[in-house]
N, C-alpha and C positions, 0 to 999 in steps of 0.2 A: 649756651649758644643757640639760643631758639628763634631767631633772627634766623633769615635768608642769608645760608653762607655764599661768598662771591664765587664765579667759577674757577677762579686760582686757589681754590682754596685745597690742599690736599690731603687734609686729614693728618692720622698717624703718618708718620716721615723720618726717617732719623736723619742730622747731620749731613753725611754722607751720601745718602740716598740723593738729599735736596743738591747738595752741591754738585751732582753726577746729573741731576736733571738740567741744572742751571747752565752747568758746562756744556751740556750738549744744545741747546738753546745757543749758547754764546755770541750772545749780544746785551750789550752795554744797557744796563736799567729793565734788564727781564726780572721779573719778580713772582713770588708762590707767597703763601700761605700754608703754615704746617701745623701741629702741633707740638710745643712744646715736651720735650724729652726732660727737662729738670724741673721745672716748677707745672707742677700738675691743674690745669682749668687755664695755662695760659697760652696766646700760640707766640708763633713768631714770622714776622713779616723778613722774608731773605731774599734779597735784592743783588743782581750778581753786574760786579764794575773791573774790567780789565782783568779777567781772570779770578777774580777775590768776590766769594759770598759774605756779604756783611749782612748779620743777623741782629734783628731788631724785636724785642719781647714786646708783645701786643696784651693788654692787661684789660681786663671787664672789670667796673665798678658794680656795687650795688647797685646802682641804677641801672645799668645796662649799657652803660655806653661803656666805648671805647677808648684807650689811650695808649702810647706807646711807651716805654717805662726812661724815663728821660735820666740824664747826669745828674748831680745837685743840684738846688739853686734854679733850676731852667723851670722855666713854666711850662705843666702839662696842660695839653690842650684835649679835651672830649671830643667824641664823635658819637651821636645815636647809633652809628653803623658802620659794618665793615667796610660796605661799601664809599661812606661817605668818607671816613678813615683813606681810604687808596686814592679816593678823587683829589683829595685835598694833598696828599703825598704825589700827586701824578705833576703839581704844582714847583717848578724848579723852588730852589734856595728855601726850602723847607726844613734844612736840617739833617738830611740822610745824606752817605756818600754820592747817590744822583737820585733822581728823583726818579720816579717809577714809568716806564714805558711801555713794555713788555708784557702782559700777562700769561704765564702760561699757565697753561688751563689742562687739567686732571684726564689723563686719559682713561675711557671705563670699557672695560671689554668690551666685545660684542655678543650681544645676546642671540645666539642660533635660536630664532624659532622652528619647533618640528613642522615640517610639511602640515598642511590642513587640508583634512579629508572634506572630501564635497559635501555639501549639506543632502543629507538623506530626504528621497520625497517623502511623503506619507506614503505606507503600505495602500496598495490595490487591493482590493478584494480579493481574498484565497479563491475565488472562483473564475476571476478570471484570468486568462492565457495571457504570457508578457507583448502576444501582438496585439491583443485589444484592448490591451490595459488603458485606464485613460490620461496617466502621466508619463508612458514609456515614450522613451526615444522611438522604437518601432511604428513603422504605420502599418497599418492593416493593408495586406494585400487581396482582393477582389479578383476571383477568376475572370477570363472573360468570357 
């Protein structure tokens, strides 16, 4: 999978997990991308209709392209890419229980950055005083 994965795409997934995600989603033609739990290097496109995730095995040829692992008899159809793969399935009367609408898309933590400390000036001279330094915030105060 060394192609640009789509942003439904959500990696290891089991089963379960996807249908818990889709259910909460719940709407008609939301769809992920996971990978495969039985046959290892293949994912599967899960599409959720009236309560029911219907799971669809998504298969890479040698060449790279795409296809989805069809009945007998039916002609598989290629795709260069995942993406082009979903656009073409986003297409009604394509063949899946509805065609795809929904994407949802992988949520990633958030990354706490730590606080970032100031950028330090250059050191002043060890001889001079921090009022007369020449990058101190301080100003030199003048008798009168």
């Amino acid at each position: 999978m060394a192609a640009a994965l789509p942003e439904c795409y959500h990696g290891a997934m089991t089963k379960r997990e996807c249908e818990e995600v889709l259910g909460r989603k719940n709407k008609d033609g939301a769809y992920l991308i996971r990978e495969s739990e039985t046959i290892q290097g293949a994912l599967c496109l899960c599409v959720y209709k009236q309560k029911v995730v219907y799971t669809y095995r998504v298969l890479q040829a040698h060449n790279g392209n795409y296809t989805l692992l069809t009945a007998g008899g039916l002609q598989e159809t290629y795709f260069k890419t995942l993406g082009d793969l979903i656009r073409n399935y986003k297409r009604k009367n394509q063949g899946l229980a509805i065609h795809l609408r929904h994407a949802v898309k992988k949520k990633t933590p958030m990354l706490i950055q730590p606080p970032r400390r100031p950028e330090t000036q250059p050191d002043a001279s060890e001889d001079n005083d921090y009022e007369n330094a020449p990058n101190s915030d301080y100003v030199e105060v003048i008798p009168d």
